[in-house]
Phi, psi and omega in degrees: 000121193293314199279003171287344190264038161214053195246001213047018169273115171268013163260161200228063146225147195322324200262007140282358172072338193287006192236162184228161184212165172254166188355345208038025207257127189281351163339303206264099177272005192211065202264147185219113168240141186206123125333114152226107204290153182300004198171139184308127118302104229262123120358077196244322161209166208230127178257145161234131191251093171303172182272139183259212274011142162314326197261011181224345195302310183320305171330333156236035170289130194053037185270165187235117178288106182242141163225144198256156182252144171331338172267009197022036190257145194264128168286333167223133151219152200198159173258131205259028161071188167313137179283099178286160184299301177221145185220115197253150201242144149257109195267354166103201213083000000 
């Protein structure tokens, strides 16, 4: 369920009920999630809360961050490298 990863819950294990994953079907080589806010917004930073569970935090190894402009033309992107527990990005403003 997409809406537990904006719910205001931190904790980020599966048994807080608070975390969301895409299929886990290792199958699925280009897995996706994306926020689209109800209204233009000036952006300055994005926190992400990995999953601590043993068994899953690597799954956002090398996830790739796009954030798009209103025109869905993408204004920033960055690779978030080794998955950290929490990965906070600053886009300035």
């Amino acid at each position: 369920v997409a809406s537990l990863a904006i719910d205001g819950n931190l904790d980020q294990t599966w048994a807080g009920r608070s975390v969301t994953h895409t299929s886990g079907d290792e199958q699925d080589l280009d897995p996706w999630w994306a926020l689209r806010l109800d209204e233009e917004t000036e952006v300055e930073h994005i926190r992400i809360l990995n999953r601590s569970d043993p068994c899953c935090g690597h799954r956002l190894s090398n996830a790739i961050l796009d954030v798009f402009n209103s025109d869905g033309d993408v204004i920033y992107t960055r690779n978030l490298g080794t998955a950290d527990d929490v990965e906070d990005v600053y886009l300035g403003g």
